[in-house]
C-alpha positions as CSV (number, residue, x, y, z in Angstrom):
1,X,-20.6,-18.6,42.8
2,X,-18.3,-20.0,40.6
3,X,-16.3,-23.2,41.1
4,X,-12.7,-22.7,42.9
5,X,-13.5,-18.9,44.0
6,X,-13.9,-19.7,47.5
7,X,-11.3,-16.6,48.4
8,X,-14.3,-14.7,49.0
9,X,-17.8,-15.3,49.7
10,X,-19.6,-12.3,48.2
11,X,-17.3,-11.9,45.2
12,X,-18.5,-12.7,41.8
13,X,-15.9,-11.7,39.0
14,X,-16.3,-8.6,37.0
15,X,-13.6,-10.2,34.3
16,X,-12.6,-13.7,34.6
17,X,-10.7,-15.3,31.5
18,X,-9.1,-18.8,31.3
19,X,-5.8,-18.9,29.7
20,X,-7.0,-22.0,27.2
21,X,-4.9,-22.8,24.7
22,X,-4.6,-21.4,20.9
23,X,-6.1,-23.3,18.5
24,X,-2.8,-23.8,16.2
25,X,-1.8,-25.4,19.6
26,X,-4.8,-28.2,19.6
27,X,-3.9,-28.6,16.1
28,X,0.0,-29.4,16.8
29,X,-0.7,-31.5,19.6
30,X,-2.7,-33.8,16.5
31,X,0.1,-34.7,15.4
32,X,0.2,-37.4,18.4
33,X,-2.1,-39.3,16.1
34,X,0.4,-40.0,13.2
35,X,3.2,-40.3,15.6
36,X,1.5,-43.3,17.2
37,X,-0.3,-45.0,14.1
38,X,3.9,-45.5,13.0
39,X,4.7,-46.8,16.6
40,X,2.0,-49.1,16.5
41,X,1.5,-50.0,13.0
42,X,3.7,-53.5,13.0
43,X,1.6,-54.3,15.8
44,X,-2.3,-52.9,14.3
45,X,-3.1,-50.1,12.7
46,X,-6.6,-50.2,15.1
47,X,-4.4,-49.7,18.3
48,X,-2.2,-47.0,16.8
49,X,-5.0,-44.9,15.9
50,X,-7.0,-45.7,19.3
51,X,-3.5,-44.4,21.0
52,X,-3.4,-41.6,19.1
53,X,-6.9,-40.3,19.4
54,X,-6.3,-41.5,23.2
55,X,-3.0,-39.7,23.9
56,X,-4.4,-36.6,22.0
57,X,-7.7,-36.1,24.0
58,X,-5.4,-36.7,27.2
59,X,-3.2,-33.9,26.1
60,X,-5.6,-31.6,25.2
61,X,-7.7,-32.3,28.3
62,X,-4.3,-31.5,30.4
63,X,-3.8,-28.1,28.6
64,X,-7.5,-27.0,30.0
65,X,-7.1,-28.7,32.9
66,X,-3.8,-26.4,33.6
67,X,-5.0,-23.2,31.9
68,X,-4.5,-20.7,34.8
69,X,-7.5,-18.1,35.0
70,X,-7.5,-14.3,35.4
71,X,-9.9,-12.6,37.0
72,X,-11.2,-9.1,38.6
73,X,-13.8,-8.9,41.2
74,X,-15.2,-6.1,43.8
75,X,-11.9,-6.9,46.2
76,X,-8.6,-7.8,44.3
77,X,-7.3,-9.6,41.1
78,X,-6.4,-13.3,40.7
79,X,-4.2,-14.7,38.4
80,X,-3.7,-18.2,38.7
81,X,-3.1,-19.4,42.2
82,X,-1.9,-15.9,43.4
83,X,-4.2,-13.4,44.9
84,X,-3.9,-9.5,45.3
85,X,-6.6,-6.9,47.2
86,X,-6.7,-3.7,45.7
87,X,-5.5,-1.7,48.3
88,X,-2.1,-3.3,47.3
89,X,-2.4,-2.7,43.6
90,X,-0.8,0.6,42.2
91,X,-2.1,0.4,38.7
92,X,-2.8,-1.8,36.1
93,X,-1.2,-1.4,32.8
94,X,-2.2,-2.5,29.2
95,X,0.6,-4.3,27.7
96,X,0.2,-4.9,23.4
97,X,1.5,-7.1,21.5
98,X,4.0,-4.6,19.9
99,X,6.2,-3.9,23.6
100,X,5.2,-7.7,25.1
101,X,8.4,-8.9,23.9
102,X,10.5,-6.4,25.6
103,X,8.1,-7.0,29.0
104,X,9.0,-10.5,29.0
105,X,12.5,-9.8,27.8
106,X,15.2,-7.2,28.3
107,X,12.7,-5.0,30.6
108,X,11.4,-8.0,32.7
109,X,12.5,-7.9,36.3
110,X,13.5,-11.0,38.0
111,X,11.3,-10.6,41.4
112,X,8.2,-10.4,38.7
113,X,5.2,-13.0,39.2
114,X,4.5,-14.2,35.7
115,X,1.9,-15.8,34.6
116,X,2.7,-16.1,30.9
117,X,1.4,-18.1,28.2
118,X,3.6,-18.3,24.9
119,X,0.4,-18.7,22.6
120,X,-1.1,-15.3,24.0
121,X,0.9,-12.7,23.3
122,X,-0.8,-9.7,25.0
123,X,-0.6,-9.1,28.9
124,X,-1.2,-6.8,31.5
125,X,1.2,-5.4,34.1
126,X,0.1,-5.3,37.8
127,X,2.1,-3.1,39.9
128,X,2.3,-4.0,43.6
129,X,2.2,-1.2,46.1
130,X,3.0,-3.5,49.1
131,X,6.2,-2.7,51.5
132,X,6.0,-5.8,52.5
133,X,6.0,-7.8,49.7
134,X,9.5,-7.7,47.3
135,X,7.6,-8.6,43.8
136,X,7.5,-5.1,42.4
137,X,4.7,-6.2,39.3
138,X,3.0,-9.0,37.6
139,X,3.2,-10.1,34.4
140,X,0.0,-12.1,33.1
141,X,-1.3,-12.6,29.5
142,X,-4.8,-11.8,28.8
143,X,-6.5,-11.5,25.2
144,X,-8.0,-8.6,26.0
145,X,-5.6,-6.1,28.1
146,X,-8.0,-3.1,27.8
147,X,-10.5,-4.9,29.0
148,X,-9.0,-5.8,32.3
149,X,-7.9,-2.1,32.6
150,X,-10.9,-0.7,32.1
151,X,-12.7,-3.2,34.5
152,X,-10.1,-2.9,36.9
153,X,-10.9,1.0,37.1
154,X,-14.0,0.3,37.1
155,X,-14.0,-2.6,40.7
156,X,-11.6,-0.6,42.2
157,X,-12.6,3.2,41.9
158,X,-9.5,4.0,40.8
């Protein structure tokens, strides 16, 4: 079993995919590096590049360490911290990169659970069939949409 699934004891994830961050991302965070070598250099140019490299595997590690995870198993879908049982999910819908910016725009409703990343364009849209609950969808960004769709009918029967 995988660390931090303790929701259930016999689920293993059919799809599970950490939100990580994009490369370009890594690579802009770098510029820590630079940024600290001219804070530090009338001091040493040793403990402004030691800072930098420091600050910038601190960062980096911090992006990972808060990269939510989606995932599918045998009884609902996690994404993040939230948790939903199939019997409560509608459908799952592929959402491209093309129509994602009117999904997290103009056509996002506000009682949506988003779990959004801005370096993954891509998502899928969960819709809740819960009475009970007023959050009509979710929102999450996944790299591969039609992946979780097709696993998702696969889990679920649907």
């Amino acid at each position: 079993m995988l660390p931090g699934y303790t929701w259930c004891n016999s689920c293993v994830p059919a799809y599970s995919e950490r939100l990580s961050p994009a490369w370009w991302l890594i690579l802009a965070v770098s510029l820590v590096v630079p940024t600290s070598v001219l804070i530090f250099l009338p001091l040493s140019l040793v403990v402004g590049v030691l800072t930098g490299v420091v600050l910038w595997v601190g960062m980096i590690a911090f992006l990972w360490w808060s990269s939510p995870t989606v995932s599918l198993s045998n009884s609902g879908f996690r994404a993040g911290r939230a948790w939903v049982e199939w019997e409560h999910v509608r459908d799952i819908v592929s959402v491209d990169a093309g129509s994602a910016r009117a999904e997290k725009g103009v056509n996002l409703d506000a009682r949506a659970w988003l779990v959004l990343r801005p370096w993954i364009t891509p998502a899928v849209k969960v819709i809740i069939n819960d009475p009970a609950d007023p959050t009509p969808y979710w929102l999450v960004s996944t790299r591969r949409p039609d992946e979780v769709v097709s696993t998702w009918k696969r889990v679920s029967g649907s």
